[in-house]
C-alpha positions as CSV (number, residue, x, y, z in Angstrom):
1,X,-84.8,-52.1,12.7
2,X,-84.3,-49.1,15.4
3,X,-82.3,-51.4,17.4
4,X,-80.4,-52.8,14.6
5,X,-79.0,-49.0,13.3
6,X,-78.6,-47.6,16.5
7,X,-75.3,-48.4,17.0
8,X,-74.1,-47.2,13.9
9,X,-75.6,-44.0,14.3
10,X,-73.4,-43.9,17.8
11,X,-70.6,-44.6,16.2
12,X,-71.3,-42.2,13.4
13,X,-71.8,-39.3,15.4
14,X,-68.2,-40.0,17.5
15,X,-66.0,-40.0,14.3
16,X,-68.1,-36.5,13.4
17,X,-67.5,-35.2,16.8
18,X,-63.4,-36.3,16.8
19,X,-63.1,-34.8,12.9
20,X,-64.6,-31.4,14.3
21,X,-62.2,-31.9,17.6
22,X,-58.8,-32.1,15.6
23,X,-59.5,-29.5,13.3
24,X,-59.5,-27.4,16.0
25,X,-56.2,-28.5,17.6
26,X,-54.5,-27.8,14.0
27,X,-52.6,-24.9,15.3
28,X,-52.1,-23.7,19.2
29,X,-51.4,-20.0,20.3
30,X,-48.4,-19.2,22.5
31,X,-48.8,-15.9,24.3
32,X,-45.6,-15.3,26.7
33,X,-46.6,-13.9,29.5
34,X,-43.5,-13.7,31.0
35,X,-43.2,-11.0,34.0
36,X,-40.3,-9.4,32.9
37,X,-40.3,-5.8,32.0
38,X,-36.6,-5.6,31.3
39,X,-36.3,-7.9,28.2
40,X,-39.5,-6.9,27.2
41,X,-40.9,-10.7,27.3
42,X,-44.5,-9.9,28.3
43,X,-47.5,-9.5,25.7
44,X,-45.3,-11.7,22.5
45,X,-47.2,-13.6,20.4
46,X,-46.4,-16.0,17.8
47,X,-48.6,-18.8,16.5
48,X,-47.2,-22.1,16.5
49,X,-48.9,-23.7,13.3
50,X,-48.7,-27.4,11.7
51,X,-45.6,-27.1,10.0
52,X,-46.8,-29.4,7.3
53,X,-49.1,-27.0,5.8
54,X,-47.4,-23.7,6.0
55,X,-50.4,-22.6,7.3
56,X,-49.9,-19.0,9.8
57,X,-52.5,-16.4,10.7
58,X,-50.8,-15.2,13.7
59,X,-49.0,-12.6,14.5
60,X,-45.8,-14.7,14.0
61,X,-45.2,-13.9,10.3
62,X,-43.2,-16.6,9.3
63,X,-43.4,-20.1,8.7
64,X,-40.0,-21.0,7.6
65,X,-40.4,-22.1,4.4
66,X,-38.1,-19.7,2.2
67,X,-34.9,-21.2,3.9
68,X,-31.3,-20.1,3.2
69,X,-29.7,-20.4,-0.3
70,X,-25.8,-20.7,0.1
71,X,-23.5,-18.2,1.7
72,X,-23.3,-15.6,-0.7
73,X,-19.9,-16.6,-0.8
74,X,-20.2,-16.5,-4.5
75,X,-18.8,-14.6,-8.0
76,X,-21.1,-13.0,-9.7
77,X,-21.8,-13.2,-13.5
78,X,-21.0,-9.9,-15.9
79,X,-23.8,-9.8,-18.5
80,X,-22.3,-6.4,-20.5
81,X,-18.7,-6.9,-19.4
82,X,-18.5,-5.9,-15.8
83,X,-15.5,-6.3,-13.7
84,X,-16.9,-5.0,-10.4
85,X,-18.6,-7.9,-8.5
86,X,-22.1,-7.1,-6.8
87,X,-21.6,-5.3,-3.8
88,X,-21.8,-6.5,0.2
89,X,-22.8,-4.0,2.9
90,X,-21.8,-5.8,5.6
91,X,-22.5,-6.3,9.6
92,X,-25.3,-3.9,9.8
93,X,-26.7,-4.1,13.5
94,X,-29.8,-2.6,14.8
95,X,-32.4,-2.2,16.9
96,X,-36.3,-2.8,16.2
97,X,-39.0,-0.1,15.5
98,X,-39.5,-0.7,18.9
99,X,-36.2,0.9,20.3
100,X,-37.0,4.6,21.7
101,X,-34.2,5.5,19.4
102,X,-36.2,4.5,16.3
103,X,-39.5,6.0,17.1
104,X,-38.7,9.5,15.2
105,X,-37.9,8.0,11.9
106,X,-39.5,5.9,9.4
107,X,-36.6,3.6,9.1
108,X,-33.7,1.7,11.3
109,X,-31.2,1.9,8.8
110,X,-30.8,3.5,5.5
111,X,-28.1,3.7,2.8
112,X,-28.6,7.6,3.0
113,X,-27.3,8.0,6.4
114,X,-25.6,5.1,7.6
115,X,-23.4,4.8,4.4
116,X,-20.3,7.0,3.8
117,X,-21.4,9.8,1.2
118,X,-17.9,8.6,-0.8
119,X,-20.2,5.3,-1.2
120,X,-23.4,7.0,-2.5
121,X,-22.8,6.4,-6.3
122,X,-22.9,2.5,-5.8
123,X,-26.5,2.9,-5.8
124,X,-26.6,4.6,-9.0
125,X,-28.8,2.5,-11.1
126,X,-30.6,2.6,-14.9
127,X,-32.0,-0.8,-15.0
128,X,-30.8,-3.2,-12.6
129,X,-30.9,-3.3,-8.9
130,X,-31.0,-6.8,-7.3
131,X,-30.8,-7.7,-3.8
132,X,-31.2,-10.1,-1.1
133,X,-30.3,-10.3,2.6
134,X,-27.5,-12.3,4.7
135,X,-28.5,-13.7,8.3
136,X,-26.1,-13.2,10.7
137,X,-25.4,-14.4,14.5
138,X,-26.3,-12.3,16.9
139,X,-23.8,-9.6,17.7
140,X,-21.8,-9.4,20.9
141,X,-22.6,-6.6,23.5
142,X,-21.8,-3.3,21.8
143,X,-23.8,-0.4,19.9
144,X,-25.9,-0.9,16.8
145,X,-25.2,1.3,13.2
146,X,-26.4,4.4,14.9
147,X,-24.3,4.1,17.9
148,X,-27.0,2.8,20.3
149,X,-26.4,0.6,23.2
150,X,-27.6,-2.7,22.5
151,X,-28.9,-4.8,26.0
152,X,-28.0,-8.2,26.4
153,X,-29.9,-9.9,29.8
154,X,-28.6,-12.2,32.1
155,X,-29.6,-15.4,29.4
156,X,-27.6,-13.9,26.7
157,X,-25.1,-17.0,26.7
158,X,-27.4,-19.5,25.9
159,X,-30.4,-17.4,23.7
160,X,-29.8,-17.1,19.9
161,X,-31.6,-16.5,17.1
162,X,-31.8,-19.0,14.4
163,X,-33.5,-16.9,11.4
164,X,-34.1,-13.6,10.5
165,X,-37.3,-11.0,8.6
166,X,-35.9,-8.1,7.2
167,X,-38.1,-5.7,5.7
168,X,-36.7,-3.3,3.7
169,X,-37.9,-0.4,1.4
170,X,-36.7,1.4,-1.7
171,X,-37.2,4.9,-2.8
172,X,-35.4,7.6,-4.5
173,X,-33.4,9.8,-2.8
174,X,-35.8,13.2,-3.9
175,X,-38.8,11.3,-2.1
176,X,-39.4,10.2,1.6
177,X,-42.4,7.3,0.7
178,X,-41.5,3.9,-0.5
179,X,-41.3,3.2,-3.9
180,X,-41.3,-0.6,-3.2
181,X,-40.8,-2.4,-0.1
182,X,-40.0,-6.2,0.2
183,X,-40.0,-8.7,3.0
184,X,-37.2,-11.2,3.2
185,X,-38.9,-13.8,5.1
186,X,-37.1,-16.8,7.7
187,X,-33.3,-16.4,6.6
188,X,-31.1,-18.9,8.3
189,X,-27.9,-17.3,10.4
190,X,-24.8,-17.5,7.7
191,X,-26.9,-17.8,4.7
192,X,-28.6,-15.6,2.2
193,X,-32.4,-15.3,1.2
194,X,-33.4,-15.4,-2.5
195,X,-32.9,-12.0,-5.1
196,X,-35.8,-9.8,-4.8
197,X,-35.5,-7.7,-8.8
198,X,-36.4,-4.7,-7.8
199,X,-37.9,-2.4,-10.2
200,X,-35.8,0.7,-11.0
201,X,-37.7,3.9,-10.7
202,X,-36.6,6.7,-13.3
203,X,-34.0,9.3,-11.7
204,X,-30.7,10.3,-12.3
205,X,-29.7,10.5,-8.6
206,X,-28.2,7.1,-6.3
207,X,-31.2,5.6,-4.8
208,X,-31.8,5.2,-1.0
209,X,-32.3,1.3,0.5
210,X,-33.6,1.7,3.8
211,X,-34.4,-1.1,6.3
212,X,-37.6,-0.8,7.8
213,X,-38.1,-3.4,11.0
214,X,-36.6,-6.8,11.5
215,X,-37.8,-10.0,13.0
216,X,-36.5,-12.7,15.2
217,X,-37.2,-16.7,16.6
218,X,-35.3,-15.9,19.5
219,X,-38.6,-15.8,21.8
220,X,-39.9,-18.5,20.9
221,X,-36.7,-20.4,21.3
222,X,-36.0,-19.4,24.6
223,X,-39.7,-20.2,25.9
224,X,-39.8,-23.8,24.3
225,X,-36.3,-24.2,24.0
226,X,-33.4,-24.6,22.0
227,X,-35.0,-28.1,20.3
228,X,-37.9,-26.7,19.3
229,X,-37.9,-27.3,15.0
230,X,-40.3,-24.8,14.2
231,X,-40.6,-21.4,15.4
232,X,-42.3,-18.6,13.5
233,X,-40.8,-14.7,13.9
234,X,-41.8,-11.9,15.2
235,X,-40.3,-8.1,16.4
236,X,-36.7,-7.8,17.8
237,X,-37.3,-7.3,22.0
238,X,-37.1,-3.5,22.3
239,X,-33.5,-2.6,23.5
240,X,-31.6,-6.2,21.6
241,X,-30.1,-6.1,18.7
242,X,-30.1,-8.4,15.5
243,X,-26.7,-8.3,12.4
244,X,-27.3,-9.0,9.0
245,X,-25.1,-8.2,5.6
246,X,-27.3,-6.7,2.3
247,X,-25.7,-7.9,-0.9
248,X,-27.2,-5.6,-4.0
249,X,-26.1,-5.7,-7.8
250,X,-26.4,-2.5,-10.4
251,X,-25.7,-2.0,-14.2
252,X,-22.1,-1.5,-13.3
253,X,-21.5,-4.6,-11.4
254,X,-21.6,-8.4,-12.0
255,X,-25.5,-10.0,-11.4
256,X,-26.0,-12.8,-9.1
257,X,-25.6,-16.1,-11.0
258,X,-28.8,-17.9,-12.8
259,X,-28.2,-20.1,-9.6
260,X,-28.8,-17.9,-7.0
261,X,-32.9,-18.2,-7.1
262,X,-35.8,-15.1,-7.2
263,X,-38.4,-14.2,-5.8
């Protein structure tokens, strides 16, 4: 009898020992380790994870699954008889938290400053303020909303990002913390993300959107190449630049259409 289940408890024990052995292959780390101080390559990490599953618990924060949803392009829809169609803030260019230039303020961009003050009253809001991001290709060599440089190295012809994160925070204008803050996560270049419906906080003053830190693929692009189908994001490299339009709808303008899908 020993002889006769022997073999089956060989061959029991390999199919154990492969199960265990894939499961641990489901996702693989890539730490870029890069020696290059200028584009600030060294010490990125993303996790490359089995796209099937969505699955991410790097530090790469984004698995691609939101996707874009048309070009914004779009009219919107009055629901009380607006005429003013939902507003578009557009090429807004800027550095990472990371930039030196960012590292006294809580924000990279922010209706506040970076907006005309002849413009504050568009975010004058009772009920409604809707709004979602627009991806756009990386900008040419210049200086970002704030009139910083923006550095460009010796690769710049052939490295671009494919999606973008843009984190973003609103507040009232009387109060420096958040009142919400909202990730858009893995938006396609040219295309926006879904309508995240904010809540309106109670004031009588124009509220304050401010962007908080973006996220790119580009690194993970540029160390497995342009083929690669699935790269997560992570920050911008410390002195590039990322652009990006913010579409955002009020009382007094036209919503997004029932098309256009939330959050």
């Amino acid at each position: 009898m020993l002889k006769f289940f022997s073999p089956f408890k060989s061959l029991t024990t390999l199919i154990i020992a492969s199960l265990l052995l894939s499961g641990c292959f489901k996702s693989e780390k890539k730490i870029n380790t890069t020696n290059n101080t200028d584009n600030s390559l060294d010490g990125d990490v993303y996790e490359v994870t089995n796209p099937s599953t969505g699955d991410s618990s790097g530090d790469g924060s984004d698995d691609g699954s939101d996707g874009g949803h048309g070009d914004g392009n779009e009219e919107g829809v009055p629901d009380a008889g607006q005429v003013q169609n939902f507003f578009t803030i557009s090429n807004i260019i800027v550095h990472s938290k990371d930039h030196d230039s960012n590292d006294s303020r809580e924000y990279i961009w922010s209706s506040a400053v970076n907006e005309p003050a002849s413009s504050q009253n568009r975010f004058t809001t009772d009920a409604r303020f809707n709004l979602r991001v627009r991806a756009q290709p990386a900008p040419p060599r210049g200086n970002d909303s704030h009139g910083e440089e923006c550095s460009y190295q010796e690769y710049e012809e052939f490295y671009r990002y494919t999606k973008l994160d843009v984190e973003v925070c609103l507040r009232k204008s009387t109060q420096t913390s958040c009142t919400q803050r909202h990730t858009f996560e893995g938006v396609p270049i040219e295309q926006v993300s879904k309508v995240k419906e904010f809540s309106v906080p109670t004031t009588s003053q124009a509220l304050v959107i401010e962007v908080v830190d973006v996220r790119w693929d580009t690194g993970c692009l540029f160390d497995r190449g342009q083929s690669e189908r699935y790269c997560p994001t992570y920050r911008v490299w410390k002195n590039d630049c990322v652009k990006f339009d913010i579409q955002f709808s009020t009382d007094y303008t036209k919503d997004f259409p029932s098309s256009a899908p939330r959050y």
